[in-house]
C-alpha positions in Angstrom: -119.7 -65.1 154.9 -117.2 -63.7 157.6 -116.8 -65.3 160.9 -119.0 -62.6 162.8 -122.2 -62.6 160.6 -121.8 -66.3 160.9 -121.8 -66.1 164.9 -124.7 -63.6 164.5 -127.0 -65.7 162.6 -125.9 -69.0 165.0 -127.4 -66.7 167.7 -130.6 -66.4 166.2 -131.8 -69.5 166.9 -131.7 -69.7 170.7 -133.2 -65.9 170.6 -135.8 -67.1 168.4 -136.6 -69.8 171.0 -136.5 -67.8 174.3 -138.8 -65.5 172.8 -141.7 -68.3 171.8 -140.7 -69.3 175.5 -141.4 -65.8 176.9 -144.6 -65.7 175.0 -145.3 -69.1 176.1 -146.9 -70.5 172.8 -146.3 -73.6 170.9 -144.3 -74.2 167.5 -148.4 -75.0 166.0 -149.8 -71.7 167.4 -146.9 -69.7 166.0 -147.5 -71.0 162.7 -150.7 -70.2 162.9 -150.3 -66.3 163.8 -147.1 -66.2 161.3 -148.0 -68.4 158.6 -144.6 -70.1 158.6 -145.0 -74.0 158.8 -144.5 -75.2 162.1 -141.1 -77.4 161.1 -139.0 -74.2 159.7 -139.4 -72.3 163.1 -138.6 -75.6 165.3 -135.7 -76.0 162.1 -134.5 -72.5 163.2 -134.5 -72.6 166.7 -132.4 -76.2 166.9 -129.8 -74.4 164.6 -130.7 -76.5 161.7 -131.2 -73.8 159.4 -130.2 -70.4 158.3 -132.9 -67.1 159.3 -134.4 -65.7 155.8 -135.4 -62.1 155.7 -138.5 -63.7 154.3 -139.0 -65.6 157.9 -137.5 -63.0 160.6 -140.1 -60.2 159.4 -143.6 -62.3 160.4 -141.4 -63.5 163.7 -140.5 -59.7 164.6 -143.9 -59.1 164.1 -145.4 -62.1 166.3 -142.6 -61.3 169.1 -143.2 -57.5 169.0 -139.6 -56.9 168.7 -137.2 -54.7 165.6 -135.2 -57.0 163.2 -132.1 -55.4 164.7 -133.0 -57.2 168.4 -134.2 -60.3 166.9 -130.3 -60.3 165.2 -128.6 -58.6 168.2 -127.4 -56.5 165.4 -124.3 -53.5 166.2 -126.1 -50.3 166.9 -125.8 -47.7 164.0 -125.7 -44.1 163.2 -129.2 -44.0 164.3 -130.2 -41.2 166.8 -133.0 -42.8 168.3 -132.8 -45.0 171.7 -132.8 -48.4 171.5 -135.0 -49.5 174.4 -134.3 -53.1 175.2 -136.8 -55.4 176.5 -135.8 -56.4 180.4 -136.5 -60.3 180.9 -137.4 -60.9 184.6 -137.2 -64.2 186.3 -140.5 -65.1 186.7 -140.7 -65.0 182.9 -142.5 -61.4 182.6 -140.8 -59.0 179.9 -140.8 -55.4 180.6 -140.3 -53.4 177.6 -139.6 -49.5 178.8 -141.2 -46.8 176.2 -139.9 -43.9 177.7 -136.1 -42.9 179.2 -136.3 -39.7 180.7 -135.8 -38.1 184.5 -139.1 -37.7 185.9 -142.0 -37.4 185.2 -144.6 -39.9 183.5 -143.1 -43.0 182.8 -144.5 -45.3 180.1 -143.7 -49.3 180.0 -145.1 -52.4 178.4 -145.3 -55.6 179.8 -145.7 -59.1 178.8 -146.6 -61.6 181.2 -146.3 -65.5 180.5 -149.7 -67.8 181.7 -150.6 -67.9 185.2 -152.3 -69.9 187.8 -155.8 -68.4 188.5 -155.2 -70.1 192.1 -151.9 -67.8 192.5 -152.1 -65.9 195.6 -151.6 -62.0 195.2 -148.3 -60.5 196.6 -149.8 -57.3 196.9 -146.9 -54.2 196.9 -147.7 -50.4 197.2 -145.4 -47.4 196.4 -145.3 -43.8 195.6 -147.4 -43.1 192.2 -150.3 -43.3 189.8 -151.1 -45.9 187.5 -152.6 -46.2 184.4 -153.1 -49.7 182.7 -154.4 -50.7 179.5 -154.7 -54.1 178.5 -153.5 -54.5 174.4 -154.0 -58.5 174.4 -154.9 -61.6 177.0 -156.5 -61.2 180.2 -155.2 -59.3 183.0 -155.7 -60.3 186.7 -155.3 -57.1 189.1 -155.9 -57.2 192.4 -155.9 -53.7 193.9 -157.2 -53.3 198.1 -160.4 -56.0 198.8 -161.0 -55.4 194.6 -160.0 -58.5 192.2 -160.9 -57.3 188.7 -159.9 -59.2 185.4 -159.4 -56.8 182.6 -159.7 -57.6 179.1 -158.1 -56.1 175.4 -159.3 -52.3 175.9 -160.1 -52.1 179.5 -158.1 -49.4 181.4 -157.8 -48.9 185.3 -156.4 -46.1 186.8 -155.6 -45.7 190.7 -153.4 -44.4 193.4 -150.1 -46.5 193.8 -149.9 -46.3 197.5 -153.6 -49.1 197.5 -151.8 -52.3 197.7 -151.7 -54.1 194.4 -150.6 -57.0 191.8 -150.8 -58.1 188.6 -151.0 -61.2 186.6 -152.1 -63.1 184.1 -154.7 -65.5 184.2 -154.5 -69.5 183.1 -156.3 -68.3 179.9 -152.6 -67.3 178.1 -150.3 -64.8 178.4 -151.3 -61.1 178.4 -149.4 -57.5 177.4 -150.2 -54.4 178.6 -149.2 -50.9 178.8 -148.2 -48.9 181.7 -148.2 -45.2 182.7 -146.4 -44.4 186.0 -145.9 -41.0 187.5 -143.9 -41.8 190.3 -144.5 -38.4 192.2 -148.3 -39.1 192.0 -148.8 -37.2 188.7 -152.0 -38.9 186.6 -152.1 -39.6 183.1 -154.9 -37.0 181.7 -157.0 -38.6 179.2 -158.6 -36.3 177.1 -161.6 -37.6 174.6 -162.9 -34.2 173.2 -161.7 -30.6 172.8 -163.7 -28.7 175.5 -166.3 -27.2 173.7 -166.1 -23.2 173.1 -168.6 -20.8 174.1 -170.5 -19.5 171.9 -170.3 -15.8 170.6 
């Protein structure tokens, strides 16, 4: 093995371990959802062993991340974007879906636990948002409203309300975000309108 795919795989370890961090679950609940034991992930992390394929697919898969981020491998040939997850400091991940000038912008984001007695820092900007929840509870407080939204619950509103989101102390939560920062909408359409009739 050359000295780069060695440094490569060394890094795997610590990534591995910042993620389960992010995500803010224990060794036991990742074996659980992966159905790796609980030593060969704690094993990887510490450096102790070398990542199988056979272990860094159900990880990818728990983490919501490629095999080529999990790695850090070289970009290739490929034509498609790489859109790199954005770790923030207060341990939230903000994973952007779209890259494009204008227009409706489309993010996901993954918030560790939080403290149902946090107190709201409420922000406003230009836009409309649109925010479904894919998994965990999300807290949003938007004006005098504080709604918790659960896995397929949506909210839509008007940026310039004062708002905030957060998780609640029942586990981390991801959800999806539409932005239009000029104050376009995200037009959800659940039928074809009906035609008239001849």
């Amino acid at each position: 093995m050359d000295e780069a795919t060695d440094r490569t795989l060394d890094a795997v370890g610590p990534r591995l371990k910042q993620l389960r961090q992010r995500r803010d679950i224990t060794l036991a609940d990742l074996a659980e959802e992966t159905g790796i034991s609980t030593s060969t992930p704690s094993r990887l992390e510490a450096g102790l062993r070398r990542p199988t394929l056979e272990q860094l697919l159900p990880l990818a898969r728990a983490y919501g991340v490629t095999l080529d981020q999990l790695v850090d491998a070289p970009p290739t040939g490929n034509p498609r974007i790489n859109l790199r997850p954005i770790a923030c400091s207060d341990g939230s991940t903000i994973l952007p879906l779209t890259r494009r000038p204008g227009g409706i912008q489309a993010y996901k984001f993954v918030l560790p636990t939080g403290d149902d007695d946090t107190e709201p820092d409420l922000r406003t900007h230009e836009g409309h948002d649109w925010v479904y929840v894919l998994n965990g509870t999300l807290r949003l407080v938007l004006g005098e409203h504080d709604l918790v939204l659960e896995p397929g619950e949506a909210a839509e509103f008007d940026t310039r309300t004062p708002h905030w989101f957060g998780a609640t102390n029942a586990g981390p939560v991801e959800y999806l975000s539409l932005i239009g920062r000029q104050g376009e909408r995200a037009h959800v359409r659940a039928a074809p309108k009906a035609q008239p009739s001849e």
